[in-house]
FITOR-417194 format. One line per 3 residues: number of its first residue (from 1); their letters; for each residue x, y, z of N, C-alpha, C, CB. Coordinates in steps of 0.05 Angstrom, whole numbers, always signed. Glycine has a CB too. Layout:
BEGIN
NUM> a> X/Y/Z/X/Y/Z/X/Y/Z/X/Y/Z ~ ...
This chain:
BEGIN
1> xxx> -51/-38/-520/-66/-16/-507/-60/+10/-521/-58/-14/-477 ~ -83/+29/-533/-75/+51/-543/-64/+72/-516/-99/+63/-562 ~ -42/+80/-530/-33/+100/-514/-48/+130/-524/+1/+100/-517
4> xxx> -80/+132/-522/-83/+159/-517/-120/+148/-500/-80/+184/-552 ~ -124/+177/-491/-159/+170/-478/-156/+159/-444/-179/+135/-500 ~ -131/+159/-439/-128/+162/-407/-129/+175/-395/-115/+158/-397
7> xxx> -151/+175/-368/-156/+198/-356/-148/+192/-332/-181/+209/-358 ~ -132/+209/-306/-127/+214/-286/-139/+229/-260/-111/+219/-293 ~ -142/+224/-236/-154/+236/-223/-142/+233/-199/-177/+231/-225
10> xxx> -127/+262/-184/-112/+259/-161/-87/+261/-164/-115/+237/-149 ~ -78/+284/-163/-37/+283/-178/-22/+301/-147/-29/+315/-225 ~ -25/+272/-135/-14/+287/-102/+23/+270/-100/-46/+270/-62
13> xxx> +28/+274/-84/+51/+259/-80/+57/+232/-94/+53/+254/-55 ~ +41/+216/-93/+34/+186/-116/+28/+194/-147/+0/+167/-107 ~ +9/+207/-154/-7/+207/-171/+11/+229/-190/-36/+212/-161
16> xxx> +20/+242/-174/+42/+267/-199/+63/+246/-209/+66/+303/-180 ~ +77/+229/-192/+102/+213/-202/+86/+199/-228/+117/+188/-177 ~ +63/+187/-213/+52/+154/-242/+45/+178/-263/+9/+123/-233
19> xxx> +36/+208/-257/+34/+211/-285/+59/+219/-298/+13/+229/-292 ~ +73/+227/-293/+99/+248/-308/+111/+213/-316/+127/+278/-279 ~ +105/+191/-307/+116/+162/-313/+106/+159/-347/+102/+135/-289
22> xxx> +79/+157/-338/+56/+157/-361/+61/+174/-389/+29/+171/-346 ~ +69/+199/-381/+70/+226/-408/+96/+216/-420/+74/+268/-395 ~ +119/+210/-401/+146/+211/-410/+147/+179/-426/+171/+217/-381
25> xxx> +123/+162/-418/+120/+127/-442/+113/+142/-466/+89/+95/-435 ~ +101/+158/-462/+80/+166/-494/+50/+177/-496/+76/+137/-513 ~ +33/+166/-465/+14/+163/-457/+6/+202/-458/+15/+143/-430
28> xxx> -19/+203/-466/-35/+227/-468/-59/+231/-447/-46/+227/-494 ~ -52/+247/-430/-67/+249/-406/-94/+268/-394/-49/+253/-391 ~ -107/+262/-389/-134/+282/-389/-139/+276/-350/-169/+266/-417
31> xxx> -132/+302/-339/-125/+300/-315/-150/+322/-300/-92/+308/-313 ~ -148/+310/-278/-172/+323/-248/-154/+316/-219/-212/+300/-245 ~ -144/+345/-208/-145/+335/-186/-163/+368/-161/-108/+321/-182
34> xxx> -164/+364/-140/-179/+386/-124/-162/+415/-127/-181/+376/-90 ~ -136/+410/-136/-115/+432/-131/-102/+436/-164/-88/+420/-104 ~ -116/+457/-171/-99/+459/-209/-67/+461/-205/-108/+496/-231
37> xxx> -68/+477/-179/-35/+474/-176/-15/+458/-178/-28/+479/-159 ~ -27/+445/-162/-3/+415/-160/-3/+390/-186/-13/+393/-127 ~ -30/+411/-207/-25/+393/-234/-14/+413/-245/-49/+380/-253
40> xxx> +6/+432/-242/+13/+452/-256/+37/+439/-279/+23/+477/-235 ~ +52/+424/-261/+77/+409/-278/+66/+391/-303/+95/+388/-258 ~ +44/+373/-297/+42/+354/-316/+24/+369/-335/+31/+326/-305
43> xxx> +14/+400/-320/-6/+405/-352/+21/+422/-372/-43/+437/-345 ~ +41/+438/-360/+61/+444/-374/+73/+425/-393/+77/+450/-358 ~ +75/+396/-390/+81/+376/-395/+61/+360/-420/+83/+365/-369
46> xxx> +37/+373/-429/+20/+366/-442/-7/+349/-436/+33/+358/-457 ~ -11/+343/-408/-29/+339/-397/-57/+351/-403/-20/+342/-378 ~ -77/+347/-408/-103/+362/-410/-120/+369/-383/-122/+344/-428
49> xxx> -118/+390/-367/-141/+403/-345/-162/+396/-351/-145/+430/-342 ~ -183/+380/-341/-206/+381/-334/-222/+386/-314/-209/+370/-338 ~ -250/+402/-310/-252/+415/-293/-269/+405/-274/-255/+436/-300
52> xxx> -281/+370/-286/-288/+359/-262/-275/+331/-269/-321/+361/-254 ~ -283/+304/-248/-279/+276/-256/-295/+269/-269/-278/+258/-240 ~ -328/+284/-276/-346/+282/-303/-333/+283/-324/-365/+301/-306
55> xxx> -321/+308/-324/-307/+315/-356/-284/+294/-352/-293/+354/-363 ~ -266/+281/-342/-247/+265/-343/-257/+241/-359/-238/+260/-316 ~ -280/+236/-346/-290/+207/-361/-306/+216/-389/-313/+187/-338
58> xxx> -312/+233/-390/-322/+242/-414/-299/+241/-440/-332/+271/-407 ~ -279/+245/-430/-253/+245/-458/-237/+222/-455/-227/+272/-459 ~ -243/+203/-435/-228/+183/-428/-239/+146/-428/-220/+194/-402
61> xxx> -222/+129/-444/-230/+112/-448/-218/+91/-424/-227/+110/-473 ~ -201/+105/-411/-196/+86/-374/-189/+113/-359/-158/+56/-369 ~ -203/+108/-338/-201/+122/-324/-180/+116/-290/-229/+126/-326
64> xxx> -162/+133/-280/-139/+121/-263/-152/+139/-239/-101/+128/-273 ~ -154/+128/-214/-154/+151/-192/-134/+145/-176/-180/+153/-174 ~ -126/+163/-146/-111/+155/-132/-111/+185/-120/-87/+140/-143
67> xxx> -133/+180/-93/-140/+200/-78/-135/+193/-50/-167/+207/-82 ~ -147/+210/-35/-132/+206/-4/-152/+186/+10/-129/+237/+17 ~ -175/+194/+9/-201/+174/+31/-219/+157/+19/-224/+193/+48
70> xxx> -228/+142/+32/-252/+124/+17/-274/+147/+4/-270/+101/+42 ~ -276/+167/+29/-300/+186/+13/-294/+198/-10/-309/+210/+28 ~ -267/+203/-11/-253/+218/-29/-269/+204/-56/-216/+214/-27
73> xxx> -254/+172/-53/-259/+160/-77/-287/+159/-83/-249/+134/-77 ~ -317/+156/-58/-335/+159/-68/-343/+177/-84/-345/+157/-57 ~ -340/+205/-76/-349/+221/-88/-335/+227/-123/-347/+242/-67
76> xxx> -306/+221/-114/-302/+226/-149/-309/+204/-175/-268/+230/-153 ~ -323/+181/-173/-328/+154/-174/-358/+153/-175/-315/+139/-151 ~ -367/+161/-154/-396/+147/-148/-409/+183/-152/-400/+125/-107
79> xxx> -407/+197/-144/-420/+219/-125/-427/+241/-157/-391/+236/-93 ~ -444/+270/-151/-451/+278/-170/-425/+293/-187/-473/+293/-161 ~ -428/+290/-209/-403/+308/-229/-382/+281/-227/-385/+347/-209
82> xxx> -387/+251/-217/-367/+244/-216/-357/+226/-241/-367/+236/-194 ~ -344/+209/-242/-331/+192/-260/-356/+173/-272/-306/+175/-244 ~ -370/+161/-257/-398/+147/-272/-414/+160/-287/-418/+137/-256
85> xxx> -414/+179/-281/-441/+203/-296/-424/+212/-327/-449/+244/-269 ~ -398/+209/-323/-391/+208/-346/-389/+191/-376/-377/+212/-340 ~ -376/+164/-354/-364/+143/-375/-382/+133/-396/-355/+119/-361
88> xxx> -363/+122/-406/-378/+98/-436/-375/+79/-433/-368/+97/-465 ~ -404/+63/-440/-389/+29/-433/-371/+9/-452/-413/+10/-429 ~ -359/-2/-435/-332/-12/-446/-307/-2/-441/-333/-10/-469
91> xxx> -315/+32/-419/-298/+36/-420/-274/+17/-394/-305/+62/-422 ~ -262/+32/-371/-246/+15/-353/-245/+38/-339/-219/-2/-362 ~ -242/+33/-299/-248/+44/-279/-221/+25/-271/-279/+43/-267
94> xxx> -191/+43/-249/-172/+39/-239/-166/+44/-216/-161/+46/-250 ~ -177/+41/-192/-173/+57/-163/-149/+49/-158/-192/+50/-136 ~ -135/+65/-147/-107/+56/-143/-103/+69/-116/-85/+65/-167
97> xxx> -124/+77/-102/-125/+88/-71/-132/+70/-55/-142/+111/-65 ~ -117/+68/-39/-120/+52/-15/-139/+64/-7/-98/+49/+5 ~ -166/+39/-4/-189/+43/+4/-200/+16/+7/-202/+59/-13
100> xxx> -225/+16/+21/-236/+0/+24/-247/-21/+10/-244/+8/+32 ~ -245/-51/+20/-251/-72/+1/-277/-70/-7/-247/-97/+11 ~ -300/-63/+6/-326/-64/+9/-335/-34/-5/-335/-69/+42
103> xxx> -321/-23/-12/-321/-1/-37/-308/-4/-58/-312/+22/-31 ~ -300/-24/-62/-288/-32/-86/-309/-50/-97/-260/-45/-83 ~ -320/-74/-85/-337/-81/-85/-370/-66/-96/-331/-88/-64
106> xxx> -371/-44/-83/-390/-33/-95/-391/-13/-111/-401/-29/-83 ~ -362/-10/-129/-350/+6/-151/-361/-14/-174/-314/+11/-150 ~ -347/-34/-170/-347/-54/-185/-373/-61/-200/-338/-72/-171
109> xxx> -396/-57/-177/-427/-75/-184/-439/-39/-200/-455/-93/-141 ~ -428/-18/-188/-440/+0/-205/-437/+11/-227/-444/+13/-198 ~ -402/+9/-239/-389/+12/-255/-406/-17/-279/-356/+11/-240
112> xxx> -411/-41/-276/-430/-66/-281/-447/-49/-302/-449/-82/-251 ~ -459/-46/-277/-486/-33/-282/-494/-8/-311/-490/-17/-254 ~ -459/+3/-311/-455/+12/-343/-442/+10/-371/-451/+26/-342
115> xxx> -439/-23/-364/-421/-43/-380/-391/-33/-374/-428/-44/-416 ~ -385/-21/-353/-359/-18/-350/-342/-30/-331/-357/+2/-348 ~ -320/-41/-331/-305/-48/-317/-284/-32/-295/-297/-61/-334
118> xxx> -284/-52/-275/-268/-33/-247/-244/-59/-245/-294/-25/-207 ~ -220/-46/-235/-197/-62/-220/-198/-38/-197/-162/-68/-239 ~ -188/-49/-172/-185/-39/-153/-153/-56/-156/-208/-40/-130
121> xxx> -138/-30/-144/-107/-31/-153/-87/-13/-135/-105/-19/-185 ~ -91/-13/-108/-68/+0/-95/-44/-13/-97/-73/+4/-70 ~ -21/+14/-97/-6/-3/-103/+20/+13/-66/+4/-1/-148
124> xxx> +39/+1/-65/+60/-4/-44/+84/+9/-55/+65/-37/-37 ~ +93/+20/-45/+129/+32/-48/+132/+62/-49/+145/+22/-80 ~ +115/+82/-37/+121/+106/-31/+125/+123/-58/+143/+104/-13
127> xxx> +128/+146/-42/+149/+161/-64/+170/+154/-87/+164/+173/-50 ~ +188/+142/-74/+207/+133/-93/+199/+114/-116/+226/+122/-80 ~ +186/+96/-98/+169/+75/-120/+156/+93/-143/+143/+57/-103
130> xxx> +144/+109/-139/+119/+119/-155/+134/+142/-186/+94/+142/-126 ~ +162/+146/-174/+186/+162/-193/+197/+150/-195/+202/+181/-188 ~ +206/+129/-190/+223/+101/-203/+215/+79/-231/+222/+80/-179
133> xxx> +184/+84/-225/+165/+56/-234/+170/+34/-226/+163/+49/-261 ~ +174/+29/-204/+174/-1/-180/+161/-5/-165/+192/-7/-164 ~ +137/+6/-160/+116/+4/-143/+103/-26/-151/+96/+30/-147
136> xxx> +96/-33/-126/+87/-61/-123/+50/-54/-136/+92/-74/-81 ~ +34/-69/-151/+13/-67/-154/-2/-87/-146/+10/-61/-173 ~ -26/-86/-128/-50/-111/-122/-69/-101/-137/-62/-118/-90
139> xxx> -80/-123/-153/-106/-118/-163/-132/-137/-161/-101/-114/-189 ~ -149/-128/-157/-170/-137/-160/-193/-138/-173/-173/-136/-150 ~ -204/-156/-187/-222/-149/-211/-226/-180/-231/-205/-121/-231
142> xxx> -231/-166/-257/-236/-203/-267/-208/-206/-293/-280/-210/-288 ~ -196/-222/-289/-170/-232/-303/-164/-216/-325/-173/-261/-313 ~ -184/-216/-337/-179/-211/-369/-184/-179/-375/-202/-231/-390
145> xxx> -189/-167/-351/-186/-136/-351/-153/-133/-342/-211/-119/-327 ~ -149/-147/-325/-131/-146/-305/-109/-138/-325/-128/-172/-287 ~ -99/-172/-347/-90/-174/-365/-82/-149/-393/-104/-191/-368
148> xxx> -105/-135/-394/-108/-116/-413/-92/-96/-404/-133/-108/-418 ~ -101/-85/-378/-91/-67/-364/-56/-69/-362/-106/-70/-338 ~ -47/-82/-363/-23/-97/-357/-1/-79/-368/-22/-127/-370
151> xxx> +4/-68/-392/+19/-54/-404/+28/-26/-384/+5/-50/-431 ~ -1/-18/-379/-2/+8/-370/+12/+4/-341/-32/+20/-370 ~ -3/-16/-327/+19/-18/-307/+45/-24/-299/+14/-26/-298
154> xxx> +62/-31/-323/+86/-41/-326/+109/-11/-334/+83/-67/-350 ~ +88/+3/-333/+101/+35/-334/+102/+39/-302/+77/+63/-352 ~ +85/+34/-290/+81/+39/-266/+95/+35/-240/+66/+31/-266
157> xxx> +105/+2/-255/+112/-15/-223/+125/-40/-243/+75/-29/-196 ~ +136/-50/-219/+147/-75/-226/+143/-106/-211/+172/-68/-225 ~ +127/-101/-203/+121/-126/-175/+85/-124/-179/+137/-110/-130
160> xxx> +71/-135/-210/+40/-125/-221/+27/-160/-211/+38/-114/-267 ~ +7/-163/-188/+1/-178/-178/-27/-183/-184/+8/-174/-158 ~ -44/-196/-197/-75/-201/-193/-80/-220/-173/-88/-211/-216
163> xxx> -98/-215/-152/-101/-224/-124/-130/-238/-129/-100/-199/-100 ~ -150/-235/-151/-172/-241/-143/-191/-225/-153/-172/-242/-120 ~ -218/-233/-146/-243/-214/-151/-241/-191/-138/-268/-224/-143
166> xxx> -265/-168/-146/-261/-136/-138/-262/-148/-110/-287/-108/-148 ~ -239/-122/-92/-240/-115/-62/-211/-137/-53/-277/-126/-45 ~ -199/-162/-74/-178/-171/-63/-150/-162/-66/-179/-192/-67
169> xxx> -152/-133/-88/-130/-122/-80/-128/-100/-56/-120/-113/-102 ~ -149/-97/-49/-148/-80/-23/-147/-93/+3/-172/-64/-21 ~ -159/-117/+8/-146/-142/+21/-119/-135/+23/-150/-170/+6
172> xxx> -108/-148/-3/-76/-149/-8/-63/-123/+4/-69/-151/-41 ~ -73/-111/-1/-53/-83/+17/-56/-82/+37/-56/-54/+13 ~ -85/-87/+46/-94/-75/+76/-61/-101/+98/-146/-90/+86
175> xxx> -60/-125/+83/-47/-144/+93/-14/-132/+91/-54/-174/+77 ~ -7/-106/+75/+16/-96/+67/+19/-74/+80/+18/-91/+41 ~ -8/-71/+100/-7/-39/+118/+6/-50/+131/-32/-22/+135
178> xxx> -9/-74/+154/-4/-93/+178/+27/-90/+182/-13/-126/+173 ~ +33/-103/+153/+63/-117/+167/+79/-80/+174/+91/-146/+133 ~ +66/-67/+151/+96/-38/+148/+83/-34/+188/+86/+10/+111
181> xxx> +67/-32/+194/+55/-12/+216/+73/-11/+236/+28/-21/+230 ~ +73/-43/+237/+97/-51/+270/+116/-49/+260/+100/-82/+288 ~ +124/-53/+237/+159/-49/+224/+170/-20/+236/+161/-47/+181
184> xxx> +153/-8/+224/+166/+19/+225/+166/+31/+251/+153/+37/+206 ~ +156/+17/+268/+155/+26/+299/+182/+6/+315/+118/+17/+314 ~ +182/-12/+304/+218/-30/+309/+235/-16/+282/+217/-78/+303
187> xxx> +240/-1/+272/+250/+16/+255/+262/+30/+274/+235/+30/+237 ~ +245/+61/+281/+253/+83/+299/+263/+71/+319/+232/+102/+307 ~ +251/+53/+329/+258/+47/+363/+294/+36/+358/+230/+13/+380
190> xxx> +293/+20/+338/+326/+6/+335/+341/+35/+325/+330/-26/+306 ~ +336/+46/+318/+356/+76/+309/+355/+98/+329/+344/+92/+279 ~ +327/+95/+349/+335/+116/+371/+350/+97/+394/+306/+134/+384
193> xxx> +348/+76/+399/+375/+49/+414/+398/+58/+403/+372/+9/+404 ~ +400/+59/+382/+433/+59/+370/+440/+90/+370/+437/+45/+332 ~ +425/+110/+372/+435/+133/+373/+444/+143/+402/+417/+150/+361
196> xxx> +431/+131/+420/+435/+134/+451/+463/+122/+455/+410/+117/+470 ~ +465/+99/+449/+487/+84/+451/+513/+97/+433/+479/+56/+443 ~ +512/+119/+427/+537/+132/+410/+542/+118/+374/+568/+124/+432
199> xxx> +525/+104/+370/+539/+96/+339/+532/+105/+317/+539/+72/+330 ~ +542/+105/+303/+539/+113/+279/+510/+110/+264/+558/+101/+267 ~ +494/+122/+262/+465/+106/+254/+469/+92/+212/+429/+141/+259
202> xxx> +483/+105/+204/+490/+95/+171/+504/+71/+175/+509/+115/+151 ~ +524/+66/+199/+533/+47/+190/+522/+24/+208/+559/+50/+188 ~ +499/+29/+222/+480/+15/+232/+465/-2/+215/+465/+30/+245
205> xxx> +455/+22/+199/+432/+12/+174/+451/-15/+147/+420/+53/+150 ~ +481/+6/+147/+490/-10/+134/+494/-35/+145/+507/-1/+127 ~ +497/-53/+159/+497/-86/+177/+471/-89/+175/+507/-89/+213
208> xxx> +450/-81/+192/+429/-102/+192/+414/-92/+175/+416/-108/+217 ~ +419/-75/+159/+398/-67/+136/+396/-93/+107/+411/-33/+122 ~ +428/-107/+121/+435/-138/+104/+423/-156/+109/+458/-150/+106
211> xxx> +420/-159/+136/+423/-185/+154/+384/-186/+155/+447/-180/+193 ~ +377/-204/+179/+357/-216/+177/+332/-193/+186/+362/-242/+193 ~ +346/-173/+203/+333/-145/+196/+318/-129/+177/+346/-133/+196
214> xxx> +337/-143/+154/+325/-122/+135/+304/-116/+127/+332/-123/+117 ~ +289/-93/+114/+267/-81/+95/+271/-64/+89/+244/-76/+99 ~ +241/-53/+75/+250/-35/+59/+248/-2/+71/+235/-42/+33
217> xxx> +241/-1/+96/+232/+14/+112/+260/+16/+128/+206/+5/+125 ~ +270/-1/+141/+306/+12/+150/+323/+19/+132/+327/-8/+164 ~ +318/+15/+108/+333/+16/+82/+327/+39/+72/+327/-5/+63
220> xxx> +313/+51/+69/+301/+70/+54/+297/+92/+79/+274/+58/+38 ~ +268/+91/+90/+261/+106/+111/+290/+113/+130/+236/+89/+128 ~ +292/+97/+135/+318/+97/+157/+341/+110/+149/+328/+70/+164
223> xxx> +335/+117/+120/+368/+139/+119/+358/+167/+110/+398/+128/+89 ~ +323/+172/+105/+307/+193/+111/+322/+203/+145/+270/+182/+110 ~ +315/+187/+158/+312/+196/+195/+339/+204/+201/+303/+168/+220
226> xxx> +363/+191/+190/+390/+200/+193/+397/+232/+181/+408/+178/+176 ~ +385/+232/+160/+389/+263/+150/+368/+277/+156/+393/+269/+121 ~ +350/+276/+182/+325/+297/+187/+312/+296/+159/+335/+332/+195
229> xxx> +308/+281/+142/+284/+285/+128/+256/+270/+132/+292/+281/+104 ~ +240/+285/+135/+217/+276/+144/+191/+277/+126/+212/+288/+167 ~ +197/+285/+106/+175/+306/+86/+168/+268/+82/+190/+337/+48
232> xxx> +140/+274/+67/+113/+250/+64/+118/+231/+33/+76/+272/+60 ~ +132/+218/+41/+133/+188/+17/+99/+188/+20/+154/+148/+31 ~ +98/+178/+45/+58/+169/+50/+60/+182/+77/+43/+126/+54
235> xxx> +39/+198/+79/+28/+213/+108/+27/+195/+126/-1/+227/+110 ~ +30/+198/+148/+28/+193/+175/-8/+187/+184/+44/+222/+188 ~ -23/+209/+162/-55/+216/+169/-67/+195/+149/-67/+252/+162
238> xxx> -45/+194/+123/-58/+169/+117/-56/+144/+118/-62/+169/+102 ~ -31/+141/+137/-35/+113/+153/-43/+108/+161/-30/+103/+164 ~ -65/+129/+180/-74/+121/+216/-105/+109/+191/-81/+161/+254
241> xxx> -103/+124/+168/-128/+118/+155/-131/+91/+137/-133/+143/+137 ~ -112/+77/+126/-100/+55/+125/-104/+31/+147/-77/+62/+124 ~ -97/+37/+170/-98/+22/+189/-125/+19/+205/-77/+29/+203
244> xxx> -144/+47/+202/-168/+49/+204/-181/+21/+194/-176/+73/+191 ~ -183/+24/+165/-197/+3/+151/-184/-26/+151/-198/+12/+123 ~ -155/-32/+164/-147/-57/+161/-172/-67/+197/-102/-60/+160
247> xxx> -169/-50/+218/-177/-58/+240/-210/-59/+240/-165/-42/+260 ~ -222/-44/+224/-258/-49/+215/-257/-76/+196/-273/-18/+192 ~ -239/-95/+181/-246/-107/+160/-242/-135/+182/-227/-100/+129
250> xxx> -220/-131/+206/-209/-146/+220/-236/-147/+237/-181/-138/+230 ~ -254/-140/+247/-274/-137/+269/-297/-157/+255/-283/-102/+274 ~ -295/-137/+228/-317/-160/+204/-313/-193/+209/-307/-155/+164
253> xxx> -283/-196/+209/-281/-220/+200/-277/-233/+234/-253/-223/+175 ~ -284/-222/+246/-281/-234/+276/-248/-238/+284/-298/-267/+278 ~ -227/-222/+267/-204/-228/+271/-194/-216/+302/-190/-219/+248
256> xxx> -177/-218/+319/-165/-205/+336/-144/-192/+324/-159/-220/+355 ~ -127/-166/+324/-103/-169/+314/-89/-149/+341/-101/-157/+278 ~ -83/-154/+357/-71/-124/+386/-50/-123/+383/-72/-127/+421
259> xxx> -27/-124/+356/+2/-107/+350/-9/-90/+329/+31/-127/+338 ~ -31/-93/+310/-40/-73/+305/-60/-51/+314/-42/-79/+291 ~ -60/-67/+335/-79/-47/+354/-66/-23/+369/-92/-63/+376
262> xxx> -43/-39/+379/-26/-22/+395/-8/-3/+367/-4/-45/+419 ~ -5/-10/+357/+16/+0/+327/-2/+29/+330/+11/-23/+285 ~ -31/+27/+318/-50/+46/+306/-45/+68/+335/-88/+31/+297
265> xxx> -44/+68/+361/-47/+80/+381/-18/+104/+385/-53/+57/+403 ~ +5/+82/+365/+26/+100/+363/+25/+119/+350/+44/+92/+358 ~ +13/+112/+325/+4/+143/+294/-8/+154/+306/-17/+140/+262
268> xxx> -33/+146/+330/-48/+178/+329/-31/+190/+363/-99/+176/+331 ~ -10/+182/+371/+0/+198/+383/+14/+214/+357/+16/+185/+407 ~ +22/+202/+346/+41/+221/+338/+19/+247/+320/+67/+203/+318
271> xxx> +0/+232/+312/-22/+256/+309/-29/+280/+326/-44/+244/+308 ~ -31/+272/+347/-32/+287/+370/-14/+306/+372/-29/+273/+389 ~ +15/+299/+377/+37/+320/+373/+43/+336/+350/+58/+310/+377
274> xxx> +20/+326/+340/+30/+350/+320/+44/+341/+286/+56/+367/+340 ~ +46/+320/+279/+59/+299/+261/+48/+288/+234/+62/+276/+276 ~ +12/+291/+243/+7/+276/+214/+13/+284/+180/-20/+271/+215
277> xxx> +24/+305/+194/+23/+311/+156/+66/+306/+147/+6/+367/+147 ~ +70/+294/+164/+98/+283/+161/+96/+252/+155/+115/+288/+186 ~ +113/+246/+143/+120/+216/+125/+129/+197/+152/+153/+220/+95
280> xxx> +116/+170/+155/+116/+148/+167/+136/+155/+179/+115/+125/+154 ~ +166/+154/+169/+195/+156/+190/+191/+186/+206/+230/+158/+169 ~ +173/+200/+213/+160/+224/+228/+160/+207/+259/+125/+235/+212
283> xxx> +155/+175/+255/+146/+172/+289/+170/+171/+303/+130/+144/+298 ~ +199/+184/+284/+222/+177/+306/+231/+204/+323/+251/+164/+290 ~ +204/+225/+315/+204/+245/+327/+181/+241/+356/+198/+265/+306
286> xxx> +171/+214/+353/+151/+207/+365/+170/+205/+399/+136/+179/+349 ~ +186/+187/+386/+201/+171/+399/+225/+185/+412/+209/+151/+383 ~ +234/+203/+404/+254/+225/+416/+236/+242/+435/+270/+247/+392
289> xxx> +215/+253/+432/+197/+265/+458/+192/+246/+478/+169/+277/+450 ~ +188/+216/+471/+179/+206/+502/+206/+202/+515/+159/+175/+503 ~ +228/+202/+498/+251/+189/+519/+270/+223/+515/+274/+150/+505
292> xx> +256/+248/+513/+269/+271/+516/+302/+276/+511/+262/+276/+540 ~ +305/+264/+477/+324/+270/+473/+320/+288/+442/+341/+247/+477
């Protein structure tokens, strides 16, 4: 894979880590996101400003996104000035935003449509993951892009999964929302139990953070909540938006699912109070207002 002609789009909490990952392999970056600011580091860094996702695909022979909403992604992707109106064919299309299967799907047939190829590619592990390069990757698309792609994502992550045709790595996550949703709600709840009860909450985490308890959410998150840190690995707003699309894909498929039903009802309380722009371990502030401590 040549390391130059990669273009980026979206350098928010995710997307600043995968690129400063990207610049510091070797990789030469031609970047777009809504805020020049928050690309201020990676253009210091040798990054190239561009001033739309047109011009991104215009200097770029793959193109990476990783934005907040499905619309988000339409518009920088599908919509006017966006990433199609640019590209070349042959070139390669990378969503890496949790979004919808049935927009990946129709990335895919229009991206086609200009001999270019799409993977849909969210990937799992927060913050840390995304400054580490251990982020889990699902992809979806056809093998032998997947394959190509492969290098670049091994900067990325370490856990690089092909699931299937376009829309089954968004499947694959939507199935990676589910499980975190209720976790992290038996997370807070077992650390606001153990704090009532006088113990130690570190050396809480330390025992069953071993034992049959464990993830990566008491492990991690859970020593966020011990030191009041709350700031956004992944929003709170973009969970409830996450979980949005796992419970529309679930309706499609005639699924029942009511622990994620009830799960989703906890985020937008905590929306309610005031919370969404705080990181997932935010609901143990959820959870200290109803039992007023």
């Amino acid at each position: 894979m040549q390391k130059r002609n990669i273009g980026w789009i979206g350098t928010g909490v995710m997307g600043n880590s995968m690129c400063i990952r990207l610049i510091n392999a070797g990789y030469s970056l031609n970047i777009y996101s809504r805020t020049k600011e928050k690309a201020r580091k990676l253009i210091e860094m040798g990054a190239i400003w561009c001033e739309s996702p047109k011009e991104v695909a215009e200097k770029s022979n793959i193109v990476f996104t990783i934005v907040g909403y499905p619309e988000d992604v339409k518009s920088v992707l599908l919509g006017s000035n966006g990433v199609l109106e640019g590209i070349e064919p042959s070139s390669i299309i990378v969503d890496m935003t949790t979004s919808e299967p049935e927009l990946a799907g129709l990335i895919y047939s229009e991206a086609q449509k200009k001999e270019v190829d799409s993977i849909d590619a969210p990937v799992s592990g927060g913050d840390v993951g995304a400054k580490e390069g251990t982020l889990a990757i699902m992809c979806g698309g056809k093998r032998e892009i997947f394959d190509k792609m492969r290098p670049i994502f091994e900067v990325l992550g370490k856990n690089i999964a092909y699931m299937g045709k376009a829309g089954a790595g968004q499947h694959t996550k939507m199935s990676n929302q589910i499980l975190i949703a209720s976790t992290m709600i038996g997370v807070v709840e077992s650390l606001i139990y153990a704090y009532k009860a006088g113990l130690d909450l570190d050396s809480v985490i330390d025992v069953i953070g071993q034992g049959a308890a464990s993830s990566w959410s008491i492990n991690n998150l859970g020593r966020r909540i011990v030191n009041s840190n709350f700031d956004p690995g992944f929003f709170i707003k973009h969970f409830i938006k996450d979980m949005g699309i796992a419970l529309k894909e679930s309706k499609r498929m005639n699924l029942s699912l009511p622990g994620l039903a009830l799960a989703n009802q906890f985020y937008i309380a905590a929306t309610a109070m005031g919370y969404k722009n705080l990181g997932t371990q935010g609901l143990y502030k959820v959870v200290q207002k109803m039992n007023c401590i």
